[in-house]
N, CA, C and O of each residue as an XYZ file, in Angstrom:
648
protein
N      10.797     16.504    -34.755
C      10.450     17.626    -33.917
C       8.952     17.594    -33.653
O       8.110     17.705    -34.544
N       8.721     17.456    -32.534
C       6.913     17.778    -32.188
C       6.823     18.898    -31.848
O       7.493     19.500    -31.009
N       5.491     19.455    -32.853
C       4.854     20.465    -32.923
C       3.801     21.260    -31.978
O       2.680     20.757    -31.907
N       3.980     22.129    -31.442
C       2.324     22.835    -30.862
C       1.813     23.802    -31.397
O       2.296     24.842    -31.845
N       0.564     23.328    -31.319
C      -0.026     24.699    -32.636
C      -1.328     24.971    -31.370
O      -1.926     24.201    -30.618
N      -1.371     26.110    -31.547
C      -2.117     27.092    -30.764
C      -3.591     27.037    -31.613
O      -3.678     26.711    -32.797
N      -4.637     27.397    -30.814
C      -6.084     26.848    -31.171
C      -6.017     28.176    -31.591
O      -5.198     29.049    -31.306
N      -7.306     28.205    -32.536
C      -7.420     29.751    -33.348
C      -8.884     30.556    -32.030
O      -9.813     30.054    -31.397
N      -8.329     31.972    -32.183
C      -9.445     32.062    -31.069
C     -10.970     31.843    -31.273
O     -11.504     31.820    -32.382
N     -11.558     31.699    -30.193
C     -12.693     31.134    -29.528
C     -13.163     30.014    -30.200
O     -14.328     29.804    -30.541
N     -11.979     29.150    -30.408
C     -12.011     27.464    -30.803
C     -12.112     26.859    -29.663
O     -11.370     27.001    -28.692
N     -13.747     25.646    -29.842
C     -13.776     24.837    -29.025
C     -13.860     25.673    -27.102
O     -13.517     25.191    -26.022
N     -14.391     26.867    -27.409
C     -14.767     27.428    -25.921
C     -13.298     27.630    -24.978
O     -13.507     27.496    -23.772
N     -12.180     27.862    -25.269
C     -10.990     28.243    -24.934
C     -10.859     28.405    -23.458
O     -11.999     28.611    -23.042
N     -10.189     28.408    -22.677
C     -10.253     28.960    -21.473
C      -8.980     30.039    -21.066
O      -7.844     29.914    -21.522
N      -9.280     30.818    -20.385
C      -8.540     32.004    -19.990
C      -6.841     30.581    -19.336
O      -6.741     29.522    -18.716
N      -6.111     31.385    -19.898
C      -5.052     30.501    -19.945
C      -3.975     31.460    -18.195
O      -3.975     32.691    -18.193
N      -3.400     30.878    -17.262
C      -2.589     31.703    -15.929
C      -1.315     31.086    -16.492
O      -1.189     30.345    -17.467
N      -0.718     31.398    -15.943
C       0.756     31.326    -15.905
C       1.354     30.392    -16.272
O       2.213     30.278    -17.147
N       0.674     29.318    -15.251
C       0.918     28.140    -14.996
C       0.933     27.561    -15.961
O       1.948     26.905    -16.193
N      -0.248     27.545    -17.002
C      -0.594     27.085    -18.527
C       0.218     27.269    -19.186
O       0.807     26.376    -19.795
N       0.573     28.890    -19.277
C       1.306     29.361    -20.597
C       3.042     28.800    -19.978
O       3.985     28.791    -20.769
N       3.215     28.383    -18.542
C       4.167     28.160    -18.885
C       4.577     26.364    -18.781
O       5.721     25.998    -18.511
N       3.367     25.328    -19.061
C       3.219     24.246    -19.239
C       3.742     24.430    -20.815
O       4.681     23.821    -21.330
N       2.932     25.378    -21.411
C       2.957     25.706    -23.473
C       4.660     25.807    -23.575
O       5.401     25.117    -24.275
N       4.893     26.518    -22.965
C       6.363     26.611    -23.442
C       7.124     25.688    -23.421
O       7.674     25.444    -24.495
N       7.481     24.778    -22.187
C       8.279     24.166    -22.106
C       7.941     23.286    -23.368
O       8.747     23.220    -24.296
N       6.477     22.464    -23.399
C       6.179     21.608    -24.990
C       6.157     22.150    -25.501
O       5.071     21.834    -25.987
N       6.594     23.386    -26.317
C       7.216     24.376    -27.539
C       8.749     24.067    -27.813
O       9.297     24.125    -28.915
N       9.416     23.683    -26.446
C      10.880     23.968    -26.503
C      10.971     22.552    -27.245
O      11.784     22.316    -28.138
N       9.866     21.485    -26.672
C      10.506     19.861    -26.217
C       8.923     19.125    -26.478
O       8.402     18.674    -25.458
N       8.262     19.005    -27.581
C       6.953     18.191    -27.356
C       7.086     16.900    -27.159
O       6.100     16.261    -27.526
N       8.232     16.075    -26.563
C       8.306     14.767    -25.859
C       9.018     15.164    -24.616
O       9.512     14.234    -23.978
N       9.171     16.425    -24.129
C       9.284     16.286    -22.492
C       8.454     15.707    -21.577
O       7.227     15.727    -21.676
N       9.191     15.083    -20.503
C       7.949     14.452    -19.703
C       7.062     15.300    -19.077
O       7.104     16.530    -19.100
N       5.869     14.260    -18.248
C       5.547     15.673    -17.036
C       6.108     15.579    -16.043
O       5.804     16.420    -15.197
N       6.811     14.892    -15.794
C       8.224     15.038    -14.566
C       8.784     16.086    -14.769
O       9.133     16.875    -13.891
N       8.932     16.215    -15.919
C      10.478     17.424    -16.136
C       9.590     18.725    -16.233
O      10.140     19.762    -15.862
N       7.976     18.826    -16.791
C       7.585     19.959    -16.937
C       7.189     20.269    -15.802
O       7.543     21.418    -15.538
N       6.373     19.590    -14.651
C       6.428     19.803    -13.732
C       7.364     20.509    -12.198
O       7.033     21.238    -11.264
N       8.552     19.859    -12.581
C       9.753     20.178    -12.076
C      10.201     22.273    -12.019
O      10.607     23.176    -11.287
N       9.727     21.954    -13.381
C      10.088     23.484    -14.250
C       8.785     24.447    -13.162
O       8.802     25.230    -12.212
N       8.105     23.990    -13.757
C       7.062     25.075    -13.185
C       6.057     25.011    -11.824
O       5.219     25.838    -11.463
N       6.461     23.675    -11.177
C       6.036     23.567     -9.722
C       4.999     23.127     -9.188
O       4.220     23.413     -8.279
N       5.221     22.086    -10.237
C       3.691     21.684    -10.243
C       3.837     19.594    -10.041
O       4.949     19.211    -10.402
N       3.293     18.922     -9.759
C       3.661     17.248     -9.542
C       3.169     16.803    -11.002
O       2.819     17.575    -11.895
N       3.200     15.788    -11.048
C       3.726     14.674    -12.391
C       2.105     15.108    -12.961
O       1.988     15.667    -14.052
N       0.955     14.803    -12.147
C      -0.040     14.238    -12.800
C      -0.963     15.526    -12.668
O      -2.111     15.431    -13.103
N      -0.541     16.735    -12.095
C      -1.176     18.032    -11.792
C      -0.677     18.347    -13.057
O      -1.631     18.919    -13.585
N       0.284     18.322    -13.904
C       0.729     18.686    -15.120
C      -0.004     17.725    -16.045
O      -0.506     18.169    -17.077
N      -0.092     16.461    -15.742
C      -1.058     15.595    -16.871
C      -2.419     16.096    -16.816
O      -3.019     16.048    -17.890
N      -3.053     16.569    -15.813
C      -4.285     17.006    -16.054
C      -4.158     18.526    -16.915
O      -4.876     18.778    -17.882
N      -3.243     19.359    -16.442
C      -3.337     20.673    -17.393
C      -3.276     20.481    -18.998
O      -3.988     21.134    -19.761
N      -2.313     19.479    -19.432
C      -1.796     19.479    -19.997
C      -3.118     18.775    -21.527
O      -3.107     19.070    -22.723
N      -4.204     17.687    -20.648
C      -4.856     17.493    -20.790
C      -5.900     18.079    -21.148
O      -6.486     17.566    -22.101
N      -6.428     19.179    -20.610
C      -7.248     19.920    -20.097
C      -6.927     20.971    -21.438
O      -7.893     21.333    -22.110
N      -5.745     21.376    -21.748
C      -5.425     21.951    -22.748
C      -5.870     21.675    -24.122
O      -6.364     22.384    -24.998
N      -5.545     20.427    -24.049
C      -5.653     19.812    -25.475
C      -7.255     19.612    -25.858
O      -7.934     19.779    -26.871
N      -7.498     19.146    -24.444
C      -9.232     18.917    -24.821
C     -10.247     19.954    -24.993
O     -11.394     19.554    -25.191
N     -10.051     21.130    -24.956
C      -9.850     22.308    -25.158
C      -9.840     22.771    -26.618
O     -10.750     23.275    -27.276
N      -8.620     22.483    -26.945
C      -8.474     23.138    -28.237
C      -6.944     23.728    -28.580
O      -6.293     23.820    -29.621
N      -6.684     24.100    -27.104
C      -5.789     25.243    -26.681
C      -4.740     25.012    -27.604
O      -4.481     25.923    -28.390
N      -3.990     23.799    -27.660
C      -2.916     22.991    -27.956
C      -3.295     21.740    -28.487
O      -4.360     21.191    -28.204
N      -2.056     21.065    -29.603
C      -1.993     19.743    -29.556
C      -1.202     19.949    -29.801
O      -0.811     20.927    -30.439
N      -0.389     18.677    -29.177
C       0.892     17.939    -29.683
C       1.351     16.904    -30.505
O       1.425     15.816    -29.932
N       1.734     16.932    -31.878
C       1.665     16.239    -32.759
C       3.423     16.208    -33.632
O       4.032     17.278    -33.647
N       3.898     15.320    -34.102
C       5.080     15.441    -34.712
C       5.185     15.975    -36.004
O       4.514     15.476    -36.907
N       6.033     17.045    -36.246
C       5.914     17.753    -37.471
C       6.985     17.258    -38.312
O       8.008     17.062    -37.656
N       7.115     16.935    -39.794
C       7.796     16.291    -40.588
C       8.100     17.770    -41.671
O       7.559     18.871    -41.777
N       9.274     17.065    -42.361
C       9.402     18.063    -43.573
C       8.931     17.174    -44.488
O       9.340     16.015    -44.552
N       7.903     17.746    -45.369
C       7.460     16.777    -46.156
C       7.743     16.444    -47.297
O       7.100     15.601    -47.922
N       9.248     17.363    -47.962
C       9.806     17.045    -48.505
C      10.849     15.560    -48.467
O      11.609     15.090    -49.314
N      10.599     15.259    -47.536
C      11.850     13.854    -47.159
C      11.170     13.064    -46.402
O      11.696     12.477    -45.456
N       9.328     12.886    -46.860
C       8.320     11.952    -45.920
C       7.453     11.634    -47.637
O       6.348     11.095    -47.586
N       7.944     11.940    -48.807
C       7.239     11.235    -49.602
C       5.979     12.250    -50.194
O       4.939     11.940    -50.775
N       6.461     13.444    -49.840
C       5.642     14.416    -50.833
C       6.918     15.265    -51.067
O       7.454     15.827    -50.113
N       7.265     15.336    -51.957
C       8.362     16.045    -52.723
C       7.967     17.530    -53.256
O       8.817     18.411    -53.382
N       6.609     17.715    -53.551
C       5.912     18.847    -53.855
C       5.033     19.596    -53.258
O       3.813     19.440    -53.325
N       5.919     20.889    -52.328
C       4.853     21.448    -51.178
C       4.781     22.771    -51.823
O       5.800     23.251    -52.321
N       3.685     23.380    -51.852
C       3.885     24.761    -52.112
C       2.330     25.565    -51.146
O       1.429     24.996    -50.531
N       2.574     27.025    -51.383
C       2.226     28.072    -51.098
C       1.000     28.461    -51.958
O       1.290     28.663    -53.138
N      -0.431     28.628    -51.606
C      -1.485     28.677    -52.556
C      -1.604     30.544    -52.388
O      -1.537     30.769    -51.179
N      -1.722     31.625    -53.019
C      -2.145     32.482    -52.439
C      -3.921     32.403    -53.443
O      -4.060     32.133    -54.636
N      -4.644     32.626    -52.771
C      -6.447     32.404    -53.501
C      -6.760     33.714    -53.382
O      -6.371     34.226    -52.332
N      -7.426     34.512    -54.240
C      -8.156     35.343    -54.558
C     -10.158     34.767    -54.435
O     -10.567     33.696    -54.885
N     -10.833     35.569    -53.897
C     -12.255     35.290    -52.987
C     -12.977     36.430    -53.676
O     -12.621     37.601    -53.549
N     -14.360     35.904    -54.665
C     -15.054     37.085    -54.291
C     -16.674     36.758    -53.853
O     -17.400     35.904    -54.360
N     -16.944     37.520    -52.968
C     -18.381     36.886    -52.873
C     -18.116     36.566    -50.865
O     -17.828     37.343    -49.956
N     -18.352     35.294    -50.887
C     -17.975     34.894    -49.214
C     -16.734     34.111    -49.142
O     -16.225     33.280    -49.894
N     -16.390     34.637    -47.981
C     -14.605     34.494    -47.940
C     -14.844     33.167    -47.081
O     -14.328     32.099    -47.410
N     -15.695     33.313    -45.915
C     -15.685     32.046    -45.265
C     -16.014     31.004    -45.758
O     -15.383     30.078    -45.248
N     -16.943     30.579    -46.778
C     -17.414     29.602    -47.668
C     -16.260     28.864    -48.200
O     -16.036     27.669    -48.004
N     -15.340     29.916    -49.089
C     -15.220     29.197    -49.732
C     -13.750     28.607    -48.477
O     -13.305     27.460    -48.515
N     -13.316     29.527    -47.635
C     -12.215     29.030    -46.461
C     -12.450     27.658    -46.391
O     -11.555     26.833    -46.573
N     -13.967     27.278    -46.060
C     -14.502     26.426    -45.591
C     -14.258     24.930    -47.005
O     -14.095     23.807    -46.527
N     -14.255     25.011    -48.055
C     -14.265     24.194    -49.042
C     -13.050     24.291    -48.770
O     -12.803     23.178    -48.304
N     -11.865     25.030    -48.738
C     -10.218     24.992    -49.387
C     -10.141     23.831    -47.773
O      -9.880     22.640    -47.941
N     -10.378     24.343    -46.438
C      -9.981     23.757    -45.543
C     -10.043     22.237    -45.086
O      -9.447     21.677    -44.166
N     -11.145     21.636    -46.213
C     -11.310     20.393    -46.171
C     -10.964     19.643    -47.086
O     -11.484     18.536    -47.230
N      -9.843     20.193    -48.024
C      -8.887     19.140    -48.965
C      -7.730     18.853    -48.184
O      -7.004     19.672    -47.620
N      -7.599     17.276    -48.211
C      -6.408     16.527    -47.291
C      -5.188     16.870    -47.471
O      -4.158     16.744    -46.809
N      -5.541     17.480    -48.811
C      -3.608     18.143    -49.146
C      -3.342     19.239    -48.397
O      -2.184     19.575    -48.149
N      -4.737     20.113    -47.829
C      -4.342     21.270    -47.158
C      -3.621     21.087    -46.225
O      -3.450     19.872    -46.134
N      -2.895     21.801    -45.186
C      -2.541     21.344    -43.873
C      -2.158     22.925    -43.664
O      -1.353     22.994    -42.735
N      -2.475     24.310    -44.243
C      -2.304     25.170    -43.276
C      -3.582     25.970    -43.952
O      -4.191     25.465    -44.895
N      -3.908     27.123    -43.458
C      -4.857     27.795    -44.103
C      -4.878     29.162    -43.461
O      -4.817     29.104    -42.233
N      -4.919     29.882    -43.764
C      -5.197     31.597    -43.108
C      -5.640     32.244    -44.201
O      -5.202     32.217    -45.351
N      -7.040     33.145    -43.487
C      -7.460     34.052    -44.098
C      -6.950     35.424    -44.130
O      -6.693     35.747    -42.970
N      -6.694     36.361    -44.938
C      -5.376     37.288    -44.409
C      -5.894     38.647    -45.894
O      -6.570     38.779    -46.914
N      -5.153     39.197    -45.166
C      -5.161     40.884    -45.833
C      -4.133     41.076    -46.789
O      -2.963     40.759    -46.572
N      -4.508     41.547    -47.760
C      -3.002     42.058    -48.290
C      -3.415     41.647    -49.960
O      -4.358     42.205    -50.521
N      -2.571     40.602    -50.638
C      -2.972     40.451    -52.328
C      -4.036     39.489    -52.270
O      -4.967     39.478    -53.075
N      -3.912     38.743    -51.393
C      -4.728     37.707    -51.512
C      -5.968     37.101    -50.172
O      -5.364     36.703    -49.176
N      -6.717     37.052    -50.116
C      -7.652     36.799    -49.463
C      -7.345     35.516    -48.825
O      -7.706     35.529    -47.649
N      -6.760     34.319    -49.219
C      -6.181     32.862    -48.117
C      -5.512     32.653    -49.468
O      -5.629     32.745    -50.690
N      -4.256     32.100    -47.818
C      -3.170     31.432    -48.439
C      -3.446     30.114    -47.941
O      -3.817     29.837    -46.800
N      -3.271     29.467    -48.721
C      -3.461     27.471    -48.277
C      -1.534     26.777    -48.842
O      -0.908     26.818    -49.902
N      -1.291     26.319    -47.698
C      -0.082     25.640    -47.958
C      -0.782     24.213    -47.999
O      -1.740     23.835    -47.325
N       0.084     23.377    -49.155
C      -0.366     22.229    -49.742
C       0.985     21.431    -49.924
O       2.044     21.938    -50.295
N       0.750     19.887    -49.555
C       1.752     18.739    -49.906
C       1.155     18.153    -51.130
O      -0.011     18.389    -51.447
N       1.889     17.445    -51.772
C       1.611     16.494    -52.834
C       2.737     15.770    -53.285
O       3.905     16.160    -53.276
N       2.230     14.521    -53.739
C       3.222     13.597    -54.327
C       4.078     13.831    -55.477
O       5.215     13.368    -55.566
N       3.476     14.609    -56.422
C       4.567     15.508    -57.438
C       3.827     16.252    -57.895
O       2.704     16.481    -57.446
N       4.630     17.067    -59.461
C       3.841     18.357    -60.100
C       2.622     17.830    -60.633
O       1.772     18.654    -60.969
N       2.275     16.104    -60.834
C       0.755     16.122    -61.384
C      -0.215     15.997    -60.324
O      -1.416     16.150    -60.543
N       0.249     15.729    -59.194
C      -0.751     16.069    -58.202
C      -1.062     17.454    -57.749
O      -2.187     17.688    -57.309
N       0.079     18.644    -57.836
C      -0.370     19.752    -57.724
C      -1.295     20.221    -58.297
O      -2.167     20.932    -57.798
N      -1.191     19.820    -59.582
C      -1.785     20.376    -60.531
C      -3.234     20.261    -60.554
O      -3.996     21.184    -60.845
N      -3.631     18.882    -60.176
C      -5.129     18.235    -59.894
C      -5.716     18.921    -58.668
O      -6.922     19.000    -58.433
N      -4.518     19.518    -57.740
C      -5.094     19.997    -56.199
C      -5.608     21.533    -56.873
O      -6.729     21.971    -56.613
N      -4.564     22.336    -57.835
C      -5.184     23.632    -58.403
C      -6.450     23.755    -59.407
O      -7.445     24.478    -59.364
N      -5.923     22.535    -60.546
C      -7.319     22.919    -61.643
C      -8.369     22.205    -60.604
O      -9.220     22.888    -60.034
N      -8.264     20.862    -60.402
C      -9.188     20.167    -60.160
C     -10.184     20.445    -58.961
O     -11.306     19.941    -58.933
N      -9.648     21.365    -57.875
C     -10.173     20.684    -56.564
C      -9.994     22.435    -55.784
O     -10.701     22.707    -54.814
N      -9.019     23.458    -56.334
C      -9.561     24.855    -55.460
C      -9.723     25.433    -56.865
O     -10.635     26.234    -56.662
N      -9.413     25.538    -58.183
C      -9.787     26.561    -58.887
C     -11.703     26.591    -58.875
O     -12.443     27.573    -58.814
N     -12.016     25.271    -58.951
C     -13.422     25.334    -59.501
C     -14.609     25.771    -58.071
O     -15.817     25.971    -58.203
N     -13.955     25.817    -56.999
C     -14.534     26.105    -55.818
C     -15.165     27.277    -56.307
O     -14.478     28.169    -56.806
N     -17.253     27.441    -56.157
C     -17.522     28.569    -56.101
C     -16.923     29.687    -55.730
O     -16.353     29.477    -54.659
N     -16.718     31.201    -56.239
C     -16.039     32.125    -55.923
C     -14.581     31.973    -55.747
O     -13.979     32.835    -55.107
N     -14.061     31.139    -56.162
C     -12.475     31.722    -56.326
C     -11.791     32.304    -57.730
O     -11.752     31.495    -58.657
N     -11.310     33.478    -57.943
C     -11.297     34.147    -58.750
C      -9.731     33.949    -59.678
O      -9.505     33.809    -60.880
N      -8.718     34.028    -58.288
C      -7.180     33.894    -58.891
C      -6.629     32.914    -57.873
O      -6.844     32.943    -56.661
N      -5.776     31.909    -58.642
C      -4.856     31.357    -57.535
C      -3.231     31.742    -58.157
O      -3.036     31.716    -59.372
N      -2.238     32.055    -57.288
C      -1.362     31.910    -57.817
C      -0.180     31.093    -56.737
O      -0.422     31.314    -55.551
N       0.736     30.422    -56.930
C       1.375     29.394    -56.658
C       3.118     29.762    -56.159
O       3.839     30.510    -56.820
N       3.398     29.318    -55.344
C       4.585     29.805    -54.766
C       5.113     28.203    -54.156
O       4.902     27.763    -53.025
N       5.818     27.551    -55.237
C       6.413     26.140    -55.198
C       7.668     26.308    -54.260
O       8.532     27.149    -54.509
N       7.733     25.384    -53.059
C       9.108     25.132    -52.414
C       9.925     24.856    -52.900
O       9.606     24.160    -53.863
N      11.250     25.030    -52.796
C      12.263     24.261    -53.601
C      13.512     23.614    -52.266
O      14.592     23.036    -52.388
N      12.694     24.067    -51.010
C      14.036     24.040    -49.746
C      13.046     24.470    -48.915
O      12.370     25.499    -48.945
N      13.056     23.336    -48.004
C      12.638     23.945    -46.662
C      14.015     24.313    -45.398
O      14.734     23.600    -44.699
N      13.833     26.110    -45.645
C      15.103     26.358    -44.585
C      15.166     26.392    -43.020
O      16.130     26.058    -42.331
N      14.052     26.820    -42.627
C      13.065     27.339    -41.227
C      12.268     26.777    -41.466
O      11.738     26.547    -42.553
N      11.840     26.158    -39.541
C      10.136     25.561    -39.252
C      10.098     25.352    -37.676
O      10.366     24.298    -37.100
N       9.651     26.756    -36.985
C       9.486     26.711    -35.782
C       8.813     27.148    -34.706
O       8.520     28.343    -34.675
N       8.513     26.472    -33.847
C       6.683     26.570    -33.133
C       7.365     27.713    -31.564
O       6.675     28.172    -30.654
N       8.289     27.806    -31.688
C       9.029     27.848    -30.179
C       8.323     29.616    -30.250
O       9.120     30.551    -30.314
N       7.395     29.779    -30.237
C       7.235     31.796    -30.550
C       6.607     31.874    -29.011
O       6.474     33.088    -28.855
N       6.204     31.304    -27.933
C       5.584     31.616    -26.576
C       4.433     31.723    -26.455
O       3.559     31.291    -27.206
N       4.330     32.289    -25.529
C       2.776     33.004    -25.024
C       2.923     34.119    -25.116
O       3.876     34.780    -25.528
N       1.368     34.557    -24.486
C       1.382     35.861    -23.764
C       0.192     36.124    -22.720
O       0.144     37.181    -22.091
């Protein structure tokens, strides 16, 4: 399944997105190997008037299109859910959690925990090295606590515009 993940706002200077855009986004939401024949077709636009949007998007920020795996059945058997506790600067330390290779999601967020970081790894001793070793000791992080996959049931980009 190929993925589109939406740029976080005012990433990379964004541009006011028309119709036309948001409805280029959808169709690669439904289908991220549709052509631009077929997206074009859809929304009325010719082959290479859609390669430039589509372009134009990505270079941007707006979007990329990339293939999403379960990474349970790609050779990391151990994905879990970080919730981090922050005290001091939240962006700092965002900024340290966001540049470990195991990361691959990150949000800063309200509620028990200050960022949640979803993490792959090759098994429980690599988790373990990603928690003691590599976010517990990050200046200012106070609590981590851990929410291990056991099943990935749901995983889907198809949510639209607006």
């Amino acid at each position: 399944m190929a993925r589109l993940r939406l740029a976080r706002d005012g990433e990379r200077g964004t541009p006011p997105l028309d119709d036309v855009s948001k409805a280029i986004i959808e169709q690669l939401q439904q289908d991220g190997r549709r052509s631009y024949a077929a997206i074009g077709k859809a929304v009325g636009l010719s082959e290479a008037a859609v390669r430039h949007r589509v372009q134009r998007l990505i270079d941007f920020g707006v979007m990329q299109v990339v293939a999403v795996t379960n990474p349970l059945q790609v050779g990391f058997p151990r994905a879990a859910m970080i919730g981090i506790t922050v005290e001091g600067d939240l962006e700092a330390v965002a900024d340290k959690v966001e540049s470990l290779p195991e990361v691959d999601y990150l949000v800063i967020c309200a509620g028990g925990f200050d960022l949640m970081a979803e993490v792959v790894a090759e098994d429980d001793d690599h988790l373990l090295e990603i928690l003691n070793r590599r976010i517990r000791p990050i200046p200012g992080v106070t609590r981590t606590e851990t929410f291990v996959y056991l099943q990935l049931r749901k995983q889907i980009y198809t949510w639209g515009t607006r």
